[in-house]
N, CA and C of each residue as an Amber inpcrd file, in Angstrom:
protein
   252
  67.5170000-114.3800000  86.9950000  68.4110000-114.4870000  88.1220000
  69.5280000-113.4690000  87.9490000  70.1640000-112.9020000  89.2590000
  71.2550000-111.9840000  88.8900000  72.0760000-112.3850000  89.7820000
  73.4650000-112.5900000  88.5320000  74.9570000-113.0030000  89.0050000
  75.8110000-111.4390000  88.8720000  76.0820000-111.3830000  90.0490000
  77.3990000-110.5080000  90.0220000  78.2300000-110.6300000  88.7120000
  78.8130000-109.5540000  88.6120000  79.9800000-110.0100000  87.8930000
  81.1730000-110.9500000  87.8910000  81.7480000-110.9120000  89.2180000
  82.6250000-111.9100000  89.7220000  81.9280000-113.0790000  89.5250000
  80.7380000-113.4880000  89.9670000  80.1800000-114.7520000  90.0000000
  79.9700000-115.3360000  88.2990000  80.1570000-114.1040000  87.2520000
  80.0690000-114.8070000  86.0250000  81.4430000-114.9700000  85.5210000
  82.2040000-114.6080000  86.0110000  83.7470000-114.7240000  85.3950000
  83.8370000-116.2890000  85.9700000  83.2440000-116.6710000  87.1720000
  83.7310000-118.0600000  87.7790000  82.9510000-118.9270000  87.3150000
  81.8790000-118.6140000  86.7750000  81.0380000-119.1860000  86.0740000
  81.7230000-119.6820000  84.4890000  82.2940000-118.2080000  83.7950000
  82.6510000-118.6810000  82.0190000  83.9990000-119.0310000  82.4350000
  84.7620000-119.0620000  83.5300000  86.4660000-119.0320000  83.2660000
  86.4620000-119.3780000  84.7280000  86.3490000-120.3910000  85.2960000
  86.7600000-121.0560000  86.5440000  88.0090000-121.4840000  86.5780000
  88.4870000-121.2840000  87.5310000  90.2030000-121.5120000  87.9860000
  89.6230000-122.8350000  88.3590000  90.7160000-124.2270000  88.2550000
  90.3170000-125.4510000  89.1400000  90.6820000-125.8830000  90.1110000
  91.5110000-124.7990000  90.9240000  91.7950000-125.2260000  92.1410000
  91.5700000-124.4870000  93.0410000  90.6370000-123.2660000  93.0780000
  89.8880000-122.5990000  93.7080000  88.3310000-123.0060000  94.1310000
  88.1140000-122.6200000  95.3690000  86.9950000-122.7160000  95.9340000
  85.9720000-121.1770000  95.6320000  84.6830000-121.0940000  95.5500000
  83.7850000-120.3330000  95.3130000  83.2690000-120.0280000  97.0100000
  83.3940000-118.5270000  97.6740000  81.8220000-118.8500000  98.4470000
  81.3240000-117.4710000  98.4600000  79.9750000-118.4210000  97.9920000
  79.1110000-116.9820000  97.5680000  77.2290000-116.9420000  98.4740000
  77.0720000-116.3920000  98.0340000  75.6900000-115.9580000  98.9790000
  74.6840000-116.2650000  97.8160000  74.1180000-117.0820000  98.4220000
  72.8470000-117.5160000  97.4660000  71.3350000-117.0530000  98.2630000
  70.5330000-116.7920000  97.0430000  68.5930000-116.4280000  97.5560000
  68.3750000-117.1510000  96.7980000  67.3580000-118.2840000  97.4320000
  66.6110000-119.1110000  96.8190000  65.5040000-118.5320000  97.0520000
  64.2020000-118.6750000  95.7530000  63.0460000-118.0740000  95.7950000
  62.4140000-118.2060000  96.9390000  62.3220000-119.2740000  97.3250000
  60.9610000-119.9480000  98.3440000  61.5490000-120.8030000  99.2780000
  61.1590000-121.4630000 100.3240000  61.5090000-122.8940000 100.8210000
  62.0100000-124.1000000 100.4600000  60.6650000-124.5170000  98.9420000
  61.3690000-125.2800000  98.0490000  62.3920000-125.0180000  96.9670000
  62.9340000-123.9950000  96.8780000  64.2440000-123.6500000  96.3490000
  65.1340000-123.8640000  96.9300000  65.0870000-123.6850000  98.4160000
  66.2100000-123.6750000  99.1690000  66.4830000-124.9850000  99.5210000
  65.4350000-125.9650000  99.5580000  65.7130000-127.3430000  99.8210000
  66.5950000-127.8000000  98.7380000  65.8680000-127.3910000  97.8410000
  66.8750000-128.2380000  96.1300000  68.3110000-127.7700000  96.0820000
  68.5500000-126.0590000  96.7880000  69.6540000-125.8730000  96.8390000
  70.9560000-126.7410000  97.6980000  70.3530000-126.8450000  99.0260000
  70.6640000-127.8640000  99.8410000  71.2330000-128.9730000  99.0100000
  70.3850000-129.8660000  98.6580000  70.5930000-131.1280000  97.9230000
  71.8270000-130.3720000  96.4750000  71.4990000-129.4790000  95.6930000
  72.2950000-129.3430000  94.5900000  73.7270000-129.1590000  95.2610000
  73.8010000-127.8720000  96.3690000  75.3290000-127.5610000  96.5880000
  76.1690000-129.0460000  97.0640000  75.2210000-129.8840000  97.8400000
  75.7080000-130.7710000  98.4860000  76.3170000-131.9830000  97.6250000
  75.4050000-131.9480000  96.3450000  76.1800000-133.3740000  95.2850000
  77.2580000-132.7630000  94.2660000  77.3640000-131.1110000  94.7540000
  78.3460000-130.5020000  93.7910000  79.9450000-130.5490000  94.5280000
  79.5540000-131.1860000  95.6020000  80.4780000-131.5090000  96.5180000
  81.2460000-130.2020000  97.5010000  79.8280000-129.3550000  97.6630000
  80.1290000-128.2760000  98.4020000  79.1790000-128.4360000  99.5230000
  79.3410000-127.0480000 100.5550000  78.4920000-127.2180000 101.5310000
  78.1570000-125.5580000 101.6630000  76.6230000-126.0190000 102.5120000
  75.7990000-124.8800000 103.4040000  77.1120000-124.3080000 104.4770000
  77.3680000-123.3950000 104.0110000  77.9280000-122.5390000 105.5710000
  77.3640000-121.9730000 106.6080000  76.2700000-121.1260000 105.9070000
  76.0090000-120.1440000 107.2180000  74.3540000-119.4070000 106.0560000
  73.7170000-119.8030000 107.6210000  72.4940000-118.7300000 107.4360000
  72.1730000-117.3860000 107.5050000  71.6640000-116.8270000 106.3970000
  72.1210000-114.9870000 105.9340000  70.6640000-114.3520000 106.4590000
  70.3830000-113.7650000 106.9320000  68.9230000-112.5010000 106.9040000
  68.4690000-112.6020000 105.6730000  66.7860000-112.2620000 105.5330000
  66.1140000-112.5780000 104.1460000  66.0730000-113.2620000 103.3700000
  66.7210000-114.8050000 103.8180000  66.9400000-115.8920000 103.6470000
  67.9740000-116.5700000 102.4850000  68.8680000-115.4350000 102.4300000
  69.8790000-116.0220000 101.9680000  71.2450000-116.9310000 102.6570000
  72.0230000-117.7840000 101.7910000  72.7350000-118.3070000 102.6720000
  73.7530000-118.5620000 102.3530000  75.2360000-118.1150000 103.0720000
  76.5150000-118.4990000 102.7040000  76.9090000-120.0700000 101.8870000
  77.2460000-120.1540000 100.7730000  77.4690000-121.4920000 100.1840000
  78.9670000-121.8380000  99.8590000  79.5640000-122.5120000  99.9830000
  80.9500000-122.6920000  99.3900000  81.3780000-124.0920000  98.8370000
  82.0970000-123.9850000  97.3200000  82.4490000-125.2300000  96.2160000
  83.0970000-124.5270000  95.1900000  83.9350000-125.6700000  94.7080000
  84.3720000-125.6620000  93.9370000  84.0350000-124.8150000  92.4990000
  85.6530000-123.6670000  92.7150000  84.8600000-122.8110000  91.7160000
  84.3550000-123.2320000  90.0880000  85.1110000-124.7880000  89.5790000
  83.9920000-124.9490000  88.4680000  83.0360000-125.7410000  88.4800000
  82.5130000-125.7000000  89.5030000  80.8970000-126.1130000  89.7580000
  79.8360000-124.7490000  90.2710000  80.4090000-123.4750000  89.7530000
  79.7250000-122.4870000  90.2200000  78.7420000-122.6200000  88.9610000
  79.5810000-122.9900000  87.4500000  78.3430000-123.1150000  86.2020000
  76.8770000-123.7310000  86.5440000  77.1140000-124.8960000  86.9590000
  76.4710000-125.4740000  87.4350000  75.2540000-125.2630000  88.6740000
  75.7350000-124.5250000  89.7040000  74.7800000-124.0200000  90.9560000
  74.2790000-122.6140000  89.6790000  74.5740000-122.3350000  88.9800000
  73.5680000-121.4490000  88.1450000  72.9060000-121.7780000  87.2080000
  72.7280000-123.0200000  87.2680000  71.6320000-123.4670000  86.2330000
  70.2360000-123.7340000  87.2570000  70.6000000-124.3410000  88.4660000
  69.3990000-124.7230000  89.4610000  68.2920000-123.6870000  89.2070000
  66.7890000-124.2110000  89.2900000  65.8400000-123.3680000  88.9740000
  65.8090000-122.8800000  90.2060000  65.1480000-122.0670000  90.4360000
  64.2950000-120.9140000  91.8270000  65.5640000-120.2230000  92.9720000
  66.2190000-119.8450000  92.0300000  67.6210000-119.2140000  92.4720000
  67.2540000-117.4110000  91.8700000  67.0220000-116.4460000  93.0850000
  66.8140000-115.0650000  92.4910000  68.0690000-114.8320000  92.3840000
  68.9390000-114.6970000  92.5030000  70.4210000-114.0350000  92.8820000
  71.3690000-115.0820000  93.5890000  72.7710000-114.6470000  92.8620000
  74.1300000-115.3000000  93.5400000  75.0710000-114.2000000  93.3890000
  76.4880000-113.6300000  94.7270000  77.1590000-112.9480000  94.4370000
  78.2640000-113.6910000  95.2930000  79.2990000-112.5520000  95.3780000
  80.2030000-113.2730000  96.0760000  80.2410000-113.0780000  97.3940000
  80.7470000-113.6340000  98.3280000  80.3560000-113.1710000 100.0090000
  81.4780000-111.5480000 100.1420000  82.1690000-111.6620000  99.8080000
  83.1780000-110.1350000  99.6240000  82.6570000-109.3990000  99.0310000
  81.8770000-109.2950000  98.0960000  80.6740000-108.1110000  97.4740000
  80.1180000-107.6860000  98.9010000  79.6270000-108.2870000  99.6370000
  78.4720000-108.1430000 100.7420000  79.3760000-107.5430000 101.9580000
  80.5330000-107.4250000 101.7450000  81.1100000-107.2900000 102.9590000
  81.0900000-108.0980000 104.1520000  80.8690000-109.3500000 103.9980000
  80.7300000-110.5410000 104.4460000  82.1370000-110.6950000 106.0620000
């Protein structure tokens, strides 16, 4: 999987009163479902549907460790990398 850089600083050194939103690719369909369910008990939410099936996500930036452990995740960056 490939994390931006930004996305690993929030990952090893999360601020706790910051929010994360970053652009996630889930491998397949069933990636994206589990993502669904993971962002959602991390107490974040689906924002917005991206082209090539990625999708705007936003939570709590120290639960970003966490949305990077989920399996069938190709890539996470930040939505300001993308020019979002």
């Amino acid at each position: 999987m490939y994390l931006s850089h930004p996305v690993r600083r929030m990952r090893d050194d999360p601020f706790d009163d910051e929010t994360a939103a970053l652009r996630v690719e889930p491998v397949d369909d069933e990636a994206r479902v589990a993502l669904d369910d993971h962002v959602e008990s991390l107490g974040g939410s689906v924002e917005k549907e991206l082209q090539f099936g990625g999708v705007v996500v936003v939570l709590p930036e120290p639960d970003v460790a966490a949305l990077c452990e989920l399996d069938g995740i190709e890539r996470i960056e930040t939505v300001d990398t993308l020019g979002y």
